[in-house]
RORO-585388 format. One record per atom (N, C-alpha, C): residue in three letters; atom name; x, y, z. Coordinates in Angstrom, 1 decimal, m for minus. Layout:
{"ALA","CA",{X,Y,Z}};
...
END
This chain:
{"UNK","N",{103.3,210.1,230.2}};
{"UNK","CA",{103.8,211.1,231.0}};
{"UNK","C",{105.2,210.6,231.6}};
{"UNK","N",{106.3,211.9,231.5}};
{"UNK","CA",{107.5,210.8,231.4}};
{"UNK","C",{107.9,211.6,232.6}};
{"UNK","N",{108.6,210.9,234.0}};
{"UNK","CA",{109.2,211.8,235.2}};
{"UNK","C",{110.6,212.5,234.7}};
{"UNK","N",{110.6,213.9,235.2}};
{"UNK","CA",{112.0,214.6,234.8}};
{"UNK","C",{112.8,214.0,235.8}};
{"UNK","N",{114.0,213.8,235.5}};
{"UNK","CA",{115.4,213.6,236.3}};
{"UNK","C",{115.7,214.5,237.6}};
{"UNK","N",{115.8,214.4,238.2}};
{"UNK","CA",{116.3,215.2,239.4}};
{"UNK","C",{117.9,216.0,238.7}};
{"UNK","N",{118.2,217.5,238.8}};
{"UNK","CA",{119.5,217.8,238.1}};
{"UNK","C",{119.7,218.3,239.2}};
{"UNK","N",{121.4,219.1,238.8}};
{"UNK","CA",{122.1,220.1,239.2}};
{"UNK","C",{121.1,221.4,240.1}};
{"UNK","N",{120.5,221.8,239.1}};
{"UNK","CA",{119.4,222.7,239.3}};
{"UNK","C",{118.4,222.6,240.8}};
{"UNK","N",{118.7,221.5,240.5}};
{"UNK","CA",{117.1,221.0,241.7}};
{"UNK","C",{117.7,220.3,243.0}};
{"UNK","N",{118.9,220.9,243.8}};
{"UNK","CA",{119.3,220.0,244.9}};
{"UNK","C",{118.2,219.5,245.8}};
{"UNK","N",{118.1,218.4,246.5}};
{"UNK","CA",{117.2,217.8,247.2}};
{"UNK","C",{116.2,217.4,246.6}};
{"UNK","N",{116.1,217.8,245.7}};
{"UNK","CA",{114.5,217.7,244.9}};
{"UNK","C",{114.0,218.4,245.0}};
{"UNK","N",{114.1,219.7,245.3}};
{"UNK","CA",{113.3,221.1,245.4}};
{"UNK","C",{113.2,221.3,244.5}};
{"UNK","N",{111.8,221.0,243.9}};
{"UNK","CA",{111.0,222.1,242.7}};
{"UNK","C",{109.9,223.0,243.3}};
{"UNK","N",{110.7,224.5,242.5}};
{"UNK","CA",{109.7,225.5,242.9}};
{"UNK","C",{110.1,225.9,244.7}};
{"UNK","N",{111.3,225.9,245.0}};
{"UNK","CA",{111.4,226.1,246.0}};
{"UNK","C",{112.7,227.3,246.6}};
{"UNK","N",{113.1,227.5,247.7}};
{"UNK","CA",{114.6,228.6,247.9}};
{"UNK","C",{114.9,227.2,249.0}};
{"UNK","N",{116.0,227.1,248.3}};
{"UNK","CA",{117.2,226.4,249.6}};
{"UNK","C",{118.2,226.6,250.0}};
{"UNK","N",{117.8,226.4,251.6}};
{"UNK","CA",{119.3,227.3,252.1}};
{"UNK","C",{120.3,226.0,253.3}};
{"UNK","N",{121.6,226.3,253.1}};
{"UNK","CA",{122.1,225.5,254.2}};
{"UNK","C",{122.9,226.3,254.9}};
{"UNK","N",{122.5,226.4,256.5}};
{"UNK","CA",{123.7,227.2,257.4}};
{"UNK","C",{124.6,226.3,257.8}};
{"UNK","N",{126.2,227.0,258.0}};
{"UNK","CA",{126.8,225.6,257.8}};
{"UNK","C",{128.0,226.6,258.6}};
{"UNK","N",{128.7,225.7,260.0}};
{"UNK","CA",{129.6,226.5,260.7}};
{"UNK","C",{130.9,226.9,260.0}};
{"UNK","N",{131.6,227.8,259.8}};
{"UNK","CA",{132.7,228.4,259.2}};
{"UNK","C",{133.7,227.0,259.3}};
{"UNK","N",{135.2,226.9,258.4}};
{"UNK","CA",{135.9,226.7,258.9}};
{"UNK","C",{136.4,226.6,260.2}};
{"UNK","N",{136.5,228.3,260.2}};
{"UNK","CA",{137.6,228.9,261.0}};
{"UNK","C",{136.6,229.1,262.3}};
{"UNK","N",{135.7,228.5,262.5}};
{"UNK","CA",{134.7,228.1,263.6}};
{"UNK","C",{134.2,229.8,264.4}};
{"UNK","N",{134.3,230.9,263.7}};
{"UNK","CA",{133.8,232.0,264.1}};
{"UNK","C",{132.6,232.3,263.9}};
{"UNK","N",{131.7,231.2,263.3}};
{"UNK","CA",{130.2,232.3,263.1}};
{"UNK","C",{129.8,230.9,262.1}};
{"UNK","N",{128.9,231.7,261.1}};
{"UNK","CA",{128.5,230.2,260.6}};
{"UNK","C",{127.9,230.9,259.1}};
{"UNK","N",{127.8,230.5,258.1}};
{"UNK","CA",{127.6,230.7,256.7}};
{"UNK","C",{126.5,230.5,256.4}};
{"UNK","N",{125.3,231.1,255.4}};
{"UNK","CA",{124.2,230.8,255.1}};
{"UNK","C",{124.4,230.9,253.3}};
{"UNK","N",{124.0,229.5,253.3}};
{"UNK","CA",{124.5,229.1,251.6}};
{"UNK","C",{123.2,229.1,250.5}};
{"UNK","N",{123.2,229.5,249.8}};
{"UNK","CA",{122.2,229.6,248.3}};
{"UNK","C",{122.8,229.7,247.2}};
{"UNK","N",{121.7,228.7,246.2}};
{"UNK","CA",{122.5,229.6,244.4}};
{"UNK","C",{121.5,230.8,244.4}};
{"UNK","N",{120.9,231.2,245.0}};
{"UNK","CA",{120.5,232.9,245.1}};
{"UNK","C",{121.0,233.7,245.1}};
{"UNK","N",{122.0,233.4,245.8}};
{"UNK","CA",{122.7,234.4,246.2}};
{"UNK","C",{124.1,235.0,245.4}};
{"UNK","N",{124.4,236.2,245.0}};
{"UNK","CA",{125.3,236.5,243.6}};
{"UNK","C",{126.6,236.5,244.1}};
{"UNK","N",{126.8,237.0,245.0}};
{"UNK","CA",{128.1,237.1,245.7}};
{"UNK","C",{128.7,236.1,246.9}};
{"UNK","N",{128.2,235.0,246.9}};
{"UNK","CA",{128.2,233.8,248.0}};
{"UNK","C",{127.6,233.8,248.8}};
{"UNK","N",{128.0,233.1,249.9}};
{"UNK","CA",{127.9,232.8,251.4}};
{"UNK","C",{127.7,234.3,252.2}};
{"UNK","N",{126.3,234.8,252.4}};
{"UNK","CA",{126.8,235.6,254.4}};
{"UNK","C",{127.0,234.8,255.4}};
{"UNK","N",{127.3,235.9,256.1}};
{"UNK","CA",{128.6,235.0,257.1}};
{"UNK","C",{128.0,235.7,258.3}};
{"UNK","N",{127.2,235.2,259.0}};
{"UNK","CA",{127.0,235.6,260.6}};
{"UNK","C",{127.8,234.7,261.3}};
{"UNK","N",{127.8,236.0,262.8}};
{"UNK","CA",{128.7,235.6,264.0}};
{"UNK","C",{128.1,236.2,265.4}};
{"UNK","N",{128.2,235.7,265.9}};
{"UNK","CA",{127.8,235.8,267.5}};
{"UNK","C",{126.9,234.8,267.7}};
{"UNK","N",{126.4,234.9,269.6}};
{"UNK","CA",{126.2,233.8,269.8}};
{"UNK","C",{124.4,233.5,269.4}};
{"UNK","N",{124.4,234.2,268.7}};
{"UNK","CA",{122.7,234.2,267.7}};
{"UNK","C",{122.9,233.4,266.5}};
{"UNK","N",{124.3,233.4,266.2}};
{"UNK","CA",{124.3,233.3,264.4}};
{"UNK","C",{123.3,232.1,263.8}};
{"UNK","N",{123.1,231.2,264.5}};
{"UNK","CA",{122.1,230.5,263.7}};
{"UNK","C",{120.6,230.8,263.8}};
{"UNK","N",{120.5,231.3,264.9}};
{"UNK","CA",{119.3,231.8,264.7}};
{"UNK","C",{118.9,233.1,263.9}};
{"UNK","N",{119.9,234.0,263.4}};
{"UNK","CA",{120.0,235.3,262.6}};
{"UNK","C",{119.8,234.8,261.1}};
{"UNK","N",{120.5,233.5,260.7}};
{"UNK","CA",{120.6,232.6,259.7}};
{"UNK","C",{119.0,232.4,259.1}};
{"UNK","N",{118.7,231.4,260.2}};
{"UNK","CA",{117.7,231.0,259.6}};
{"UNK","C",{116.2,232.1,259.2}};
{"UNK","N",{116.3,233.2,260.5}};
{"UNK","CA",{115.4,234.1,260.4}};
{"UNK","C",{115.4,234.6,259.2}};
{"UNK","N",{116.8,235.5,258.5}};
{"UNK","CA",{117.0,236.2,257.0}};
{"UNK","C",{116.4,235.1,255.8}};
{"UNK","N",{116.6,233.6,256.1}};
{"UNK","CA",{116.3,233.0,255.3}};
{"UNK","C",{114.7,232.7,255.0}};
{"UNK","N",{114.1,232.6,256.4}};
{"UNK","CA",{112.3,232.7,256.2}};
{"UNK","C",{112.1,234.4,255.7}};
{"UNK","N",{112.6,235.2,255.9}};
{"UNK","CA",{112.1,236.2,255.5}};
{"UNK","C",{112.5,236.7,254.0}};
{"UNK","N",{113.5,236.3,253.2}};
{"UNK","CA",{113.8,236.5,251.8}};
{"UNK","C",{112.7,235.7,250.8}};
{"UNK","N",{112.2,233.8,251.5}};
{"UNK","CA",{111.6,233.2,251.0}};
{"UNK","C",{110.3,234.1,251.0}};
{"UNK","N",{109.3,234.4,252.3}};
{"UNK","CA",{108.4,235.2,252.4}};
{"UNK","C",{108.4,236.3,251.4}};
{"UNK","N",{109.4,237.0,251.3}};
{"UNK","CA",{109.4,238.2,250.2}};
{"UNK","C",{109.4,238.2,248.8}};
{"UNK","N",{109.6,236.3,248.7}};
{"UNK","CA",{110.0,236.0,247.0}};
{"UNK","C",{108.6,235.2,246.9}};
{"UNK","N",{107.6,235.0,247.6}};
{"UNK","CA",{106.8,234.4,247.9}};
{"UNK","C",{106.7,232.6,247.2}};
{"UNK","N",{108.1,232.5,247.7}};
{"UNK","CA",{108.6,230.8,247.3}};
{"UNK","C",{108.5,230.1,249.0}};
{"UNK","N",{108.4,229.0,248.7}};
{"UNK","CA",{109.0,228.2,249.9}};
{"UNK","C",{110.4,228.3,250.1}};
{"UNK","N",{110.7,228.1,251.7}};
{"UNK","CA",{112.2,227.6,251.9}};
{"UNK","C",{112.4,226.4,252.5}};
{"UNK","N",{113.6,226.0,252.1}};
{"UNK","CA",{114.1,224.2,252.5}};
{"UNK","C",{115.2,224.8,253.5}};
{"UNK","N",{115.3,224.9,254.7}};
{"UNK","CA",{116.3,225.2,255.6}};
{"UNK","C",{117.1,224.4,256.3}};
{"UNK","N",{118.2,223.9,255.8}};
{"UNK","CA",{119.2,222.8,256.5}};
{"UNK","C",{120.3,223.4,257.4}};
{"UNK","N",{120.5,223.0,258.6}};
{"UNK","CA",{121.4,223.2,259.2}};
{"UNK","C",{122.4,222.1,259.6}};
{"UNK","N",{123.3,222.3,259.3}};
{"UNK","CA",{124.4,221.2,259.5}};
{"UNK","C",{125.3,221.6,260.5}};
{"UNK","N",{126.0,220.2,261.2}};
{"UNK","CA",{127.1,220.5,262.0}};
{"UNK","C",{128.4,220.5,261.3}};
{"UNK","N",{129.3,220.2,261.8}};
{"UNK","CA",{131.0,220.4,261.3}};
{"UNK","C",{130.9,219.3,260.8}};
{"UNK","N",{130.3,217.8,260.7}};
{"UNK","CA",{131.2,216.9,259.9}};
{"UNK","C",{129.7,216.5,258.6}};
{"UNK","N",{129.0,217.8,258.6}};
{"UNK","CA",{127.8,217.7,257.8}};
{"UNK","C",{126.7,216.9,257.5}};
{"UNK","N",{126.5,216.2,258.8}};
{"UNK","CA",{125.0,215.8,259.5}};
{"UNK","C",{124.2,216.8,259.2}};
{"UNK","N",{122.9,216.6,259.1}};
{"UNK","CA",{121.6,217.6,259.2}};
{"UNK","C",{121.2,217.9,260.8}};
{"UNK","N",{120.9,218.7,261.4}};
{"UNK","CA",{120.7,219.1,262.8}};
{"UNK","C",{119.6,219.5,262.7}};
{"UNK","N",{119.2,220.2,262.2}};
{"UNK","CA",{117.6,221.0,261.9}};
{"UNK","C",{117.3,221.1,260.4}};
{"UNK","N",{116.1,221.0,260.4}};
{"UNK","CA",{115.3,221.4,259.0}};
{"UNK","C",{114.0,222.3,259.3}};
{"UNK","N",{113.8,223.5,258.2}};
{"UNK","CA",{112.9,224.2,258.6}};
{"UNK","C",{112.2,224.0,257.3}};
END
């Protein structure tokens, strides 16, 4: 039995799973919610909920695709701050 490689494909080592990282804008107005799920990029919430709006859409899309989610939240110099 031979172990597959960790690729491209599989950030973190997530097999079989949805991963998402919210991650604060540049331009420091709101904060981004990042996936290769997603077809058209990054949403982009703002106000003073945005991370918590973040991570909610993201438990609830996993729930709907009935995958797990890996939820990383990062600060501005891309430390991890939370994981859900």
């Amino acid at each position: 039995m031979v172990a597959k490689a960790k690729t491209a494909e599989q950030p973190w080592g997530a097999t079989g799973c949805d991963v998402y990282e919210v991650r604060p804008r540049k331009s420091r107005d709101g904060v981004d919610l990042i996936s290769d799920q997603f077809r058209y990029g990054p949403i982009w919430y703002a106000g003073p909920d945005a991370v918590r709006n973040a991570v909610a859409y993201a438990k609830y899309r996993s729930l709907s695709r009935s995958h797990k989610a890996k939820i990383r939240v990062l600060d501005d110099f891309g430390a991890v701050i939370l994981t859900h």
